[in-house]
N, C-alpha and C positions, 0 to 999 in steps of 0.2 A: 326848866329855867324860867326864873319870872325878869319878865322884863318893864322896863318904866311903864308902857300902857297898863301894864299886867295890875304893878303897883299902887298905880293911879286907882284902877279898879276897886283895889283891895280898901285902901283908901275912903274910897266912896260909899264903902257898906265897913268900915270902920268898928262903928256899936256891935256890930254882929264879930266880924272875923276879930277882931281884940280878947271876945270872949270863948268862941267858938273854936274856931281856928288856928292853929299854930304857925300853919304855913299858909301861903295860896298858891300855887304853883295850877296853871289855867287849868291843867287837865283834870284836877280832882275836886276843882272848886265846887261843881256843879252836886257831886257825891255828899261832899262834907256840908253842903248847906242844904241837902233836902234831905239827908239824918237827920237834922234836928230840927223840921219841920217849913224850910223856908223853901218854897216852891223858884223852879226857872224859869223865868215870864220870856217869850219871845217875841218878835215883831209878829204881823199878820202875816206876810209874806213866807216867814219859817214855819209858819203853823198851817199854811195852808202845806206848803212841801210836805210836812210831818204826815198829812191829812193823806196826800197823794202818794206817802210811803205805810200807809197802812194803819196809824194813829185812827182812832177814833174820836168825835167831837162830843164834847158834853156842853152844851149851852145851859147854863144856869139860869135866865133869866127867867120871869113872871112868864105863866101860859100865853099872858095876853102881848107881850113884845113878842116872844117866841111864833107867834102867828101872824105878829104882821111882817115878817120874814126872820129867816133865817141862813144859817150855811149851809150846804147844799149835804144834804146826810147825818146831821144835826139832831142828838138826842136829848128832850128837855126834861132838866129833873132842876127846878126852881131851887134856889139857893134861900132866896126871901119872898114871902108874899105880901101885894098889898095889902095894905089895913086899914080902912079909911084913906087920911093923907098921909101916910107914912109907910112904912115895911116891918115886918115883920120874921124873924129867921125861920125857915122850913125846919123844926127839930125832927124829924124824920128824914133828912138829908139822906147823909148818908148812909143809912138803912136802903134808902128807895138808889143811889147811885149802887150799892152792891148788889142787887136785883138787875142790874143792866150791865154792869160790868163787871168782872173779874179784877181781884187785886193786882193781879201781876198787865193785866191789860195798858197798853202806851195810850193815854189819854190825853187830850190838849183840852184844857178846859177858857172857856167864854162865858162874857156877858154883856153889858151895852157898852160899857167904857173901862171893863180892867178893874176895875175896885171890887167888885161881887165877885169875879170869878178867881182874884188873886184871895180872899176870906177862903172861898170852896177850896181851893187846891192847897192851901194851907190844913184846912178841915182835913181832906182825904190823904195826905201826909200821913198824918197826925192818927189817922187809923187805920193805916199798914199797906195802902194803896203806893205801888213804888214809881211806877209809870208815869207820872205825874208833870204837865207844862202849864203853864198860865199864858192867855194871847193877851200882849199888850195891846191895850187900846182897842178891846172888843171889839162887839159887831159893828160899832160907828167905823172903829179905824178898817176892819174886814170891808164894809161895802165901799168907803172910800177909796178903798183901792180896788173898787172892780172884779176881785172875787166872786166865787160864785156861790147864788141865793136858790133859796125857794122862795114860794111865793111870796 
């Protein structure tokens, strides 16, 4: 059954579910939009649970944020490198994520703020990886709330 929150939802991602979707009814939502490539981003707070239920972390970011902390078990396989003053895409991405992880593996993917790691789990969609989470509001939002780091 969908109900008005449900709709409001639907609503709100609109451009996609218009074309995509036929229906949205909550419990299939999450199915029907990572078929066709659009990953489900969670708060920090669910990614860390996911983490504590066995999910494993992918941190996308640069080597060099990657060391100056991370999430506590935290695998880094950089999404973009720097390049000068700018970034540049890892095109060996996802080649080097399937070297660490299995397709069917539950993965929660990160990066400083959400943007990089929502591209990656779009990326790994998109090439048969099913498992698939994006942490809203990356590592900034993870250590704001007191999560736990390495170094």
């Amino acid at each position: 059954m969908v109900t008005i929150g449900d709709q409001q939802r639907c609503d709100n991602i609109g451009f996609i579910s218009s074309k995509i979707l036929s229906f949205c009814p909550k419990a299939s939502l999450r199915g029907n939009l990572e078929a066709v490539g659009v990953p489900t981003s969670v708060p920090v707070r669910v990614a860390h649970e996911l983490l504590q239920a066995g999910h494993r972390y992918l941190d996308v970011r640069t080597p060099e944020e990657f060391s100056a902390g991370h999430a506590t078990g935290a695998i880094n396989v950089p999404y973009m490198y720097r390049v000068g003053s700018g970034m540049t895409k890892n095109l060996k991405f996802v080649e080097e994520v399937s070297t660490r992880f299995r397709k069917h593996d539950e993965i929660i993917v990160g990066c400083q703020s959400g943007k990089r790691s929502m591209m990656a789990a779009t990326d790994l969609l998109n090439a048969g990886f099913a498992g698939i989470t994006d942490i809203a509001g990356g590592f900034a939002a993870w250590r704001q709330n007191g999560l736990p780091t390495e170094p």
